[in-house]
C-alpha positions in Angstrom: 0.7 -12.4 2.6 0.3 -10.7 -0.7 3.1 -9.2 -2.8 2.5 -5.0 -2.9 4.3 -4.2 -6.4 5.5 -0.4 -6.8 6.0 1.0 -11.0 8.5 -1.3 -11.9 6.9 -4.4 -11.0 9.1 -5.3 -7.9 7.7 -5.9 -4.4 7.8 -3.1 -2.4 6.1 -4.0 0.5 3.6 -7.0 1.7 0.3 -6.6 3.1 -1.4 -8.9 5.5 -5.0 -9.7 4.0 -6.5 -10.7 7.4 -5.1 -8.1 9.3 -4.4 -5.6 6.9 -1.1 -4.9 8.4 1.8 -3.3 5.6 5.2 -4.8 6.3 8.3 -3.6 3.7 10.6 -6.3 2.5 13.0 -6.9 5.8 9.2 -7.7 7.8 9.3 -4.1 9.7 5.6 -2.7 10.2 5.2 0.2 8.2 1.7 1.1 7.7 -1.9 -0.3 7.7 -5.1 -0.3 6.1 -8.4 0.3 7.3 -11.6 0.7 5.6 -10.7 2.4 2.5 -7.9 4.3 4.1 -4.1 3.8 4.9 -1.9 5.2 8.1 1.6 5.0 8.9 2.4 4.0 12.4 2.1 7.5 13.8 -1.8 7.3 12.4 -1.2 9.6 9.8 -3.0 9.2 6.5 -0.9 8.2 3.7 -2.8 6.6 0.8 -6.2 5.0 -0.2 -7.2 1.5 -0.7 -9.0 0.8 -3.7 -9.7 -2.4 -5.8 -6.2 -4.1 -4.6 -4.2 -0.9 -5.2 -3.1 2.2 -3.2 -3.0 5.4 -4.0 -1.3 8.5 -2.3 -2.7 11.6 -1.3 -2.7 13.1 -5.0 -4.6 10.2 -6.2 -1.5 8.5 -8.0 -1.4 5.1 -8.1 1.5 4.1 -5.2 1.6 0.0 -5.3 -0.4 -2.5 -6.3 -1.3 -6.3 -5.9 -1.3 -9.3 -8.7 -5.3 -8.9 -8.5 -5.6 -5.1 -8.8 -8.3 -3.5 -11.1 -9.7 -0.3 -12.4 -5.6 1.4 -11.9 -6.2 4.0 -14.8 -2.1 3.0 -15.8 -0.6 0.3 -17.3 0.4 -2.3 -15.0 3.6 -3.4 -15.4 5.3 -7.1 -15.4 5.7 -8.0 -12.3 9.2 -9.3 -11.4 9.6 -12.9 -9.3 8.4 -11.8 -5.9 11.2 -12.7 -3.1 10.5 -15.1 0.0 8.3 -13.8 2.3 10.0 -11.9 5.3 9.1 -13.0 9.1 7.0 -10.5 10.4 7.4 -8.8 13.5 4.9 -8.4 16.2 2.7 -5.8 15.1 2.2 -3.0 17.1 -0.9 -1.6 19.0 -2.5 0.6 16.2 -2.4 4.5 16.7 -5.5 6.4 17.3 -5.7 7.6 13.4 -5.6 11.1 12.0 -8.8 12.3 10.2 -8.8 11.7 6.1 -8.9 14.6 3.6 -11.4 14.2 0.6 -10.4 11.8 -1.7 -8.6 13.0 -4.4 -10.1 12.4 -8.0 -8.1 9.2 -9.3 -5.0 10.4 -11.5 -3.5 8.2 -14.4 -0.2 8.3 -13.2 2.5 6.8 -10.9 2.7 8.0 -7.5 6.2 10.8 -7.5 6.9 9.6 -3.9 5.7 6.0 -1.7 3.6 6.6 1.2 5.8 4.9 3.5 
């Protein structure tokens, strides 16, 4: 799994490159990813997934991985990233709400996470 690092450069979340599966720090599921798009459990849109970064709805930059490119912010020093949590079983994914446009991407940190 891969370390998903909010503004201050601790993990926030962890995201499951194969199955693209978001779990927060404690293993719970909390979103996903697919295609360019994320979605909460209840399969509403929450963010986009661009270049190893998401951003919310506004375009802000929300969290981000050791690889991310093209964020338009500073990145900052990431913090040692904990254990890994045990997942839980995933469950079956939620028929997904329709995206809005895609915001134009802004410079700045996301106000509020996605999930």
């Amino acid at each position: 799994m891969e370390a998903l690092y909010d503004q201050d450069g601790a993990v926030y979340a962890w995201l499951h490159e194969e199955t693209g599966n978001i779990y927060d720090t404690d293993g719970q599921n909390v979103a996903f990813v697919s295609g360019d798009g994320v979605f909460n459990y209840d399969g509403a849109h929450v963010g986009w997934w661009l270049n190893g970064h998401i951003r919310d709805r506004s375009g802000c930059v929300a969290l981000f991985t050791a690889s991310a490119s093209n964020l338009g912010v500073m990145k900052p020093m990431r913090q040692l990233a904990p254990l890994q949590p045990l997942r839980e079983l995933s469950p079956l994914r939620p028929l997904r709400s329709m995206r809005p446009l895609r915001p134009m991407n802004a410079a700045g940190w996301s106000e509020e996470m996605p999930f």
